[in-house]
C-alpha positions in Angstrom: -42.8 -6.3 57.7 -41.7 -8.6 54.7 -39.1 -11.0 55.1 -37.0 -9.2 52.7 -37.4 -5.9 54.4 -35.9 -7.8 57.6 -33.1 -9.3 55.8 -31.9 -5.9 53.9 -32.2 -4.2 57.5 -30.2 -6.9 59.1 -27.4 -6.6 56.0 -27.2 -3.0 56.4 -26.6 -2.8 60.4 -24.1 -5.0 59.9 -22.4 -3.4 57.2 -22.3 -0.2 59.5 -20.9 -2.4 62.2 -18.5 -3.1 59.8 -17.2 -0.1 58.9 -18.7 -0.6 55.4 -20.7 2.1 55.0 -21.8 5.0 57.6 -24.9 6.0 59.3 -26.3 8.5 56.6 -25.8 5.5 53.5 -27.4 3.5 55.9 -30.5 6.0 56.0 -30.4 5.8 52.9 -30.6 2.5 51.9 -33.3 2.3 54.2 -35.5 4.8 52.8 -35.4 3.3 49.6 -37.3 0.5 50.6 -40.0 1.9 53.4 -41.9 -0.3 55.3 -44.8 -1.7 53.6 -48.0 -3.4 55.5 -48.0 -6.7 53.6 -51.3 -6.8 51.3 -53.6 -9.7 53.0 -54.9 -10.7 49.4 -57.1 -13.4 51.3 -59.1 -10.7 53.3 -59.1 -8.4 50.3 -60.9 -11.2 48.0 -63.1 -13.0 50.2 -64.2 -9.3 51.6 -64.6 -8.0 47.8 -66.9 -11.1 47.0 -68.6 -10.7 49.7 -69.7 -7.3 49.4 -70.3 -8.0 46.1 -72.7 -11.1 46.4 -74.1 -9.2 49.5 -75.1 -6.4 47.1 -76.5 -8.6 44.7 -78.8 -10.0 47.4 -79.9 -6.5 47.8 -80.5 -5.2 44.5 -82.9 -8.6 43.7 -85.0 -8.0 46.9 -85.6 -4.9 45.8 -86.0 -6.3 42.1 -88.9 -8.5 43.3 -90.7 -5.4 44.9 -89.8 -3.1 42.5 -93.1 -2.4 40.1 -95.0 -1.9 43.4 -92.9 1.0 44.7 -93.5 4.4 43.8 -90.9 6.0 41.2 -90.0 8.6 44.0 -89.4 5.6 46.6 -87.5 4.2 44.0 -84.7 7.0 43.8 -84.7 7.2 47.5 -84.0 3.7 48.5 -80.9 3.8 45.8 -79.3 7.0 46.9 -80.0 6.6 50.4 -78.5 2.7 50.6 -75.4 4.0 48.6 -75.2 7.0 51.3 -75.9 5.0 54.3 -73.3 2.1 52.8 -70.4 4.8 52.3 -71.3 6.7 55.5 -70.9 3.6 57.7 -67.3 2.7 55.4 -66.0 6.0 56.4 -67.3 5.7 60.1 -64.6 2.4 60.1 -62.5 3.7 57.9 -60.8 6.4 60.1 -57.0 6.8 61.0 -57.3 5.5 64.0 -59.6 3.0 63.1 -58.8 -1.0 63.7 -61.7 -1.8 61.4 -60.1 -0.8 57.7 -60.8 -3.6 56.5 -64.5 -3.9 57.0 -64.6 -0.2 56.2 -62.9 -1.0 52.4 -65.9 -3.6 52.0 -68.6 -1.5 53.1 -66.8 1.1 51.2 -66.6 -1.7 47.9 -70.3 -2.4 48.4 -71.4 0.9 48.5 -69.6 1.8 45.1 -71.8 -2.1 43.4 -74.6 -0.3 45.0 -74.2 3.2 43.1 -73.3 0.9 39.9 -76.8 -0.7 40.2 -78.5 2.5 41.3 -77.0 3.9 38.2 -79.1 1.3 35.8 -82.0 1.5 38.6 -82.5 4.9 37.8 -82.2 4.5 34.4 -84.8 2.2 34.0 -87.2 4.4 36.5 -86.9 7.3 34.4 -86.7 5.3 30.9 -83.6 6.9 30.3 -82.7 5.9 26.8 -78.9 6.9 27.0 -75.8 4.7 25.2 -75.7 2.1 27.7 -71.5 2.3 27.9 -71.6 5.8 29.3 -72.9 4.3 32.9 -70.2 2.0 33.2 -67.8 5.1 32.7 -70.0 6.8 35.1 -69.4 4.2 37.5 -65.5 3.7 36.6 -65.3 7.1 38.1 -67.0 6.6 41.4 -65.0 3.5 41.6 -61.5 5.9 41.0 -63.5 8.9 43.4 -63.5 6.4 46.4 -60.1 4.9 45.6 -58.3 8.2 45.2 -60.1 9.3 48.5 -59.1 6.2 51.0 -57.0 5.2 48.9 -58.1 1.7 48.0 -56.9 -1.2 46.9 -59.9 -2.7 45.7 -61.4 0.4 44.0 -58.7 1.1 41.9 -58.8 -2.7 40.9 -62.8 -2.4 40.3 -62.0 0.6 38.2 -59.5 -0.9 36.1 -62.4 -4.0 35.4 -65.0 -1.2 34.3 -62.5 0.8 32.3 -61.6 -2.3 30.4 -65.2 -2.9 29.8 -66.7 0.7 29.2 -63.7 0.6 26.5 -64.4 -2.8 25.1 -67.9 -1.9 24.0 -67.1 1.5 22.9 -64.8 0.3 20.5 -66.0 -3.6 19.8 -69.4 -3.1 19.8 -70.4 0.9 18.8 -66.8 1.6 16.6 -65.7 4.6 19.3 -62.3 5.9 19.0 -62.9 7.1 22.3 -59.4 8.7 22.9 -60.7 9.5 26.6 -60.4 6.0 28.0 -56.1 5.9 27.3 -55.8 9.0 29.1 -57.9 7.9 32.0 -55.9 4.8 32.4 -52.4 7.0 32.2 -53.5 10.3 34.3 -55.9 8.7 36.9 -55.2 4.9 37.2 -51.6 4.9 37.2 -50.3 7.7 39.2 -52.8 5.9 42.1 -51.5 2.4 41.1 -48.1 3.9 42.2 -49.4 6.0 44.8 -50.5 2.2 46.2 -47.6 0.8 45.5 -49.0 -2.4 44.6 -47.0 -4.2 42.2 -50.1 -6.5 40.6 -52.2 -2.8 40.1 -49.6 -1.6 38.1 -49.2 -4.8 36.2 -52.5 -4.3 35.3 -52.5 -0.7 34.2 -49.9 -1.5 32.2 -51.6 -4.0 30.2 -55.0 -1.8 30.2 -52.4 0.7 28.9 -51.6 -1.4 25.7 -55.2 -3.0 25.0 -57.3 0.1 25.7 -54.2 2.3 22.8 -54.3 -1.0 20.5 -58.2 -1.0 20.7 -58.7 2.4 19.8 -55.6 2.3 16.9 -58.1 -0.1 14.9 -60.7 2.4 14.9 -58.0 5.1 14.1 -56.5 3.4 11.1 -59.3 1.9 9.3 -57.6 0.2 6.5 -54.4 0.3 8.0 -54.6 -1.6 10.8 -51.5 -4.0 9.6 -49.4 -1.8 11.0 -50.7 -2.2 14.9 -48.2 -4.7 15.6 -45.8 -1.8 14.9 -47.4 0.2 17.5 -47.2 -2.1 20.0 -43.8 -3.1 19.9 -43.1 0.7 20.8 -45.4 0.3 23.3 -43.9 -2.3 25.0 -40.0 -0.8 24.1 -41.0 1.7 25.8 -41.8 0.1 28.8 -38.7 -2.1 28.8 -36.5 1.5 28.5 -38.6 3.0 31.4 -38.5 0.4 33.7 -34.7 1.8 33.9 -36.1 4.8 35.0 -38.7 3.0 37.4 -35.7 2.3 39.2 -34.7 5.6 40.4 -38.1 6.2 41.3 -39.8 6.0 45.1 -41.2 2.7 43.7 -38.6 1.0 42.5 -40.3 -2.6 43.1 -41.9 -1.5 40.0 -39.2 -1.5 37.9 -39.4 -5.4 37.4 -43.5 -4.9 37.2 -43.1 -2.5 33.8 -40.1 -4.8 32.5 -41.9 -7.8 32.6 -45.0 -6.4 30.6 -42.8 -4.6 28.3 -40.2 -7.7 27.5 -43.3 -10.1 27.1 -45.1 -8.7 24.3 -42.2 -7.2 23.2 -40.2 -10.8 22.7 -43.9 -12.5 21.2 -44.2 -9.3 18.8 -40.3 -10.1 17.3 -41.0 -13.6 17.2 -44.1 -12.5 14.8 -42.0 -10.2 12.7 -39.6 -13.2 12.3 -41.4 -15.1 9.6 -42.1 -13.4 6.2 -45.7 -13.8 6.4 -45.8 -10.9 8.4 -43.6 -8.2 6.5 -46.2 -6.8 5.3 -46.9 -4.4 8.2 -47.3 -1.0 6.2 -49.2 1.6 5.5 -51.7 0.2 2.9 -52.1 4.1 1.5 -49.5 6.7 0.4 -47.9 8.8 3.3 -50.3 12.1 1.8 -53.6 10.1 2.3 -53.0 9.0 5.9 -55.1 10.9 8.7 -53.9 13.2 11.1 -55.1 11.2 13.5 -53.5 8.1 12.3 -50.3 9.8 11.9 -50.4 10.9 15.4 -51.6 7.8 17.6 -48.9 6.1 15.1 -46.0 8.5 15.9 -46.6 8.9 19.8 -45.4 5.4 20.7 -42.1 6.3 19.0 -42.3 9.5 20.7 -42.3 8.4 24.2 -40.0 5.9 23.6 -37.5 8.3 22.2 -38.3 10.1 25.7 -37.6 7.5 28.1 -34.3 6.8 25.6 -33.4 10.2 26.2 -33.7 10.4 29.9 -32.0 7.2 30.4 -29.1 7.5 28.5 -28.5 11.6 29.6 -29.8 11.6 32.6 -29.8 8.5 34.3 -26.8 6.9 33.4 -26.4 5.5 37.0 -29.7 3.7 36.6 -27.6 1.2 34.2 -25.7 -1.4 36.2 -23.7 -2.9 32.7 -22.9 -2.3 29.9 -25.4 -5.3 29.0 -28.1 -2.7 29.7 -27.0 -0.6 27.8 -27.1 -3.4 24.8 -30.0 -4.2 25.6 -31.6 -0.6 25.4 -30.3 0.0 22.1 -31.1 -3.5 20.9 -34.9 -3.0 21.7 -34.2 0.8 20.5 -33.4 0.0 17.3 -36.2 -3.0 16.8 -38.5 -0.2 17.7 -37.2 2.6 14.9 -37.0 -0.1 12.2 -40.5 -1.2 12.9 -41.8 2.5 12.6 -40.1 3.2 9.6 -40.9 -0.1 8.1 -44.5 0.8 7.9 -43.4 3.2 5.0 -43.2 1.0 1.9 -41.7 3.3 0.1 -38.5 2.8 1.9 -37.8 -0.5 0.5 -37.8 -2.5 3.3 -40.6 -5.4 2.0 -39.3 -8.4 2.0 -36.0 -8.0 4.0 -37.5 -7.0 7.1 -38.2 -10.6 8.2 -34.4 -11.6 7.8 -33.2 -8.2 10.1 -35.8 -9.1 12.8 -34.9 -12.7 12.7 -31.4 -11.7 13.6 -32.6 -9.0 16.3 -34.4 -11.5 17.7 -31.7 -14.3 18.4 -29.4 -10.9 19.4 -32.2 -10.2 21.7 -32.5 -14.2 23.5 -29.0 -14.1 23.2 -29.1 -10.4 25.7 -31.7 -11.9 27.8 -29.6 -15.7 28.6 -26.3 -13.3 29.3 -28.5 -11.1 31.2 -29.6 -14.0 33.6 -26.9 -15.9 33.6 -25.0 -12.9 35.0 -27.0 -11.0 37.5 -28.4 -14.9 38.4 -32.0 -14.2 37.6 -34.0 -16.7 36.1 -36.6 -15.2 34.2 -34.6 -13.5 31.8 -32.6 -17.0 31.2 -35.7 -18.6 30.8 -37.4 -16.4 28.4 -34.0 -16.3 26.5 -34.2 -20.0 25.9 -37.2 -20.6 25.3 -37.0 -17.8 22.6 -34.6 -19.8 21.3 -35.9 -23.0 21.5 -38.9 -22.0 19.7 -37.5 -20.2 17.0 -35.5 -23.9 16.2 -38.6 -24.9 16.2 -40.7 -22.8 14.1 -38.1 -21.5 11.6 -35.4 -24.5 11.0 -38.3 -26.6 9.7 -38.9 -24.4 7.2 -35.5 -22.9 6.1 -34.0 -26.9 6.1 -35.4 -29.4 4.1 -32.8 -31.9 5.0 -33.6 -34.4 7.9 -30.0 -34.1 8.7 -29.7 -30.4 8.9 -33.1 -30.3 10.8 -31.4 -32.9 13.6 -28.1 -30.9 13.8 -29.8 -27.7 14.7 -31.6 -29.2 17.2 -28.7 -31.1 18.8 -26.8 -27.6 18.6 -29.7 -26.0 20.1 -30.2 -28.3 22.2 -27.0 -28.3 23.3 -26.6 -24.9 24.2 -29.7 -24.9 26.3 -28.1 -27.8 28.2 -24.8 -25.9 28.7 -26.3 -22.4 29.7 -28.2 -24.7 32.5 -25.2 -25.8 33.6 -23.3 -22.5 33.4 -26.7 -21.2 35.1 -26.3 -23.8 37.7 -22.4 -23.4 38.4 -22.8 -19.3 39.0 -25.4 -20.0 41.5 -23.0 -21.9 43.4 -20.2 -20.0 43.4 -22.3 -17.0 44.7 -23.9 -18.9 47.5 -20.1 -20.1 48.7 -19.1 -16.5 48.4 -22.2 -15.6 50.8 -21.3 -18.3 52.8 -17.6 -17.5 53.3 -18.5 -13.6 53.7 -20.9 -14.3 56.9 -18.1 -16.7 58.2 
């Protein structure tokens, strides 16, 4: 049981021996964080390579006998050591078994053995197939076995070959291949969640926005400017739904989705900041764009109009301020004026740089409040550094004056210093109100 789990246990018996709350509030507070086995990331690693580098040393002693075995020995000695491997991962891999562990590796070196049987047989039977499509083959063993156990290190090894199958299709053959976004979102997430693993789902969500990026430049040919447009509705999307995330049986994942989303999301704003980059539109008129183009460019907005939706009708109670609240329509409305400001006919060329510039210190300005009131860190941190290098970037360009250049970085500077402080002082006071309340 994690030390946090103990402490919110602890809280909540003695706020029913209080008289705080009763004993069905204190049920449920409790099932909303369940016990969770603490991941042993040491056994999972060293276990993965080692199945791994064992199954290396497996395929090359077969590789240096190979031309003297018969083709038919061949395909025996690769489906038999990939039946024998999962049979015996099963065997320790039981309910009651105290062996998991060694059952996930056999289990993990099994699934390299079916990869390399899968280019084995290929090269037995000169096969002359688009080389890609056997690591998608493989991607969904990997998701087979990891669905089945479920397993940790499956759905990781899947994400790895999803990312690659992808890369090639679209770096090196010029494959739209719509199939790999929709793998990531129906198959890879739901058992990301169904794992509860915080690091798998920070993953998925970044496979999420590489593998819909990747295929967008195939998609819009010569409009391709106007992918940074699509990804900052990615990414708003992901900040709004992380206020869902919280109302849902994982809500660990909440900070997971936000942290993705508010990353690329705050880099993506800084880029819109300088005029060099407000000209992020449709390089055709609206007629001549593709179906195609028009759709993977609308769904973004689409979603996040959906999440927008459920949050502010349905899930009110999932805000805790109204600084949520700002913040949702802040990030709402840098999303909407991004997708329209792909349309050139709207007139937007040339001003949009000046309206992001000012959604972007609203935005730092969100994220330091935001910190410096709930007392997290991360948000304060990004907020200033958001602000720090925007001084940076933009007052040596608006301010030719050394004078004017020095007084925005002593103001700057200075307001840095003070939301330390003011950072510093809250934390304090809420520690000597913790302190008082157990005395």
């Amino acid at each position: 049981m994690s030390n946090y789990r103990k402490w919110l246990l602890s809280e909540v018996e003695l706020w029913l021996n209080q008289g705080i709350i009763d004993s069905e509030q204190a049920n449920k507070i409790s099932t909303l964080y369940p016990y969770q086995a603490d991941t042993n990331w040491g056994k999972i690693v060293f276990a993965g390579i080692g199945s791994v580098i064992f199954g290396l040393g497996i395929i090359l002693v077969f590789a240096y006998n190979w031309q003297d075995m018969h083709r038919f020995t061949k395909l025996g000695v690769v489906l038999l050591s990939v039946a024998i491997t999962h049979g015996i991962g099963f065997y320790y891999s039981h309910d009651q078994s105290a062996h998991k562990k060694v059952g996930e590796s056999l289990h993990l070196l099994g699934t390299m053995l079916f990869g390399a049987g899968i280019w084995l047989v290929a090269q037995v039977y000169h096969i002359d197939e688009h080389y890609p499509n056997a690591l998608f083959v493989w991607a969904l063993g990997a998701l087979l076995i990891a669905w089945l156990l479920p397993s940790l290190s499956h759905t990781i090894l899947a994400l790895g070959l999803v990312f690659l199958w992808h890369w090639f299709e679209v770096f090196e053959f010029h494959s739209r291949n719509h199939f790999a976004i929709w793998l990531v979102l129906a198959a890879i997430l739901p058992l990301a969640w169904r794992l509860r693993s915080r690091g798998t789902v920070l993953l998925t969500c970044c496979l999420t926005i590489f593998s819909y990026s990747a295929s967008y430049i195939i998609v819009a040919d010569s409009n391709e400017e106007t992918l940074f447009n699509v990804i900052i509705a990615l990414s708003g999307s992901m900040i709004i739904g992380s206020f869902l995330a919280s109302k849902s049986y994982f809500p660990q994942s909440q900070n997971i989705i936000r942290f993705v989303g508010v990353s690329v999301f705050a880099v993506l704003l800084f880029i819109f900041s300088f005029s060099e980059f407000d000209d992020a539109f449709f390089a055709q008129p609206i007629s001549q764009v593709t179906t195609l183009t028009w759709l993977y460019y609308c769904l973004p907005i689409v979603l996040l109009s959906t999440a927008l939706f459920f949050v502010l009708a349905r899930f009110r109670h999932a805000l805790e301020d109204k600084i949520d609240l700002i913040e949702i329509l802040l990030v709402s409305v840098t999303c909407y004026i991004a997708f329209i400001s792909a349309f050139s006919s709207l007139g937007l060329y040339g001003i949009a740089w000046i309206i992001y510039s000012l959604l972007f210190l609203a935005y730092s300005i969100v994220l330091i409040y935001r910190g410096t009131r709930y007392l997290r860190w991360q948000p304060t941190t990004l907020g200033g550094l958001m602000l720090a290098s925007y001084t940076f970037a933009r007052f040596m360009d608006l301010f030719d004056s050394l004078l004017w250049r020095g007084m925005a970085f002593l103001v700057v500077g200075a307001m840095l210093f003070g939301i330390g402080l003011y950072y510093s002082r809250q934390k304090q006071l809420a520690e000597q109100r913790g302190g008082a309340t157990n005395d």
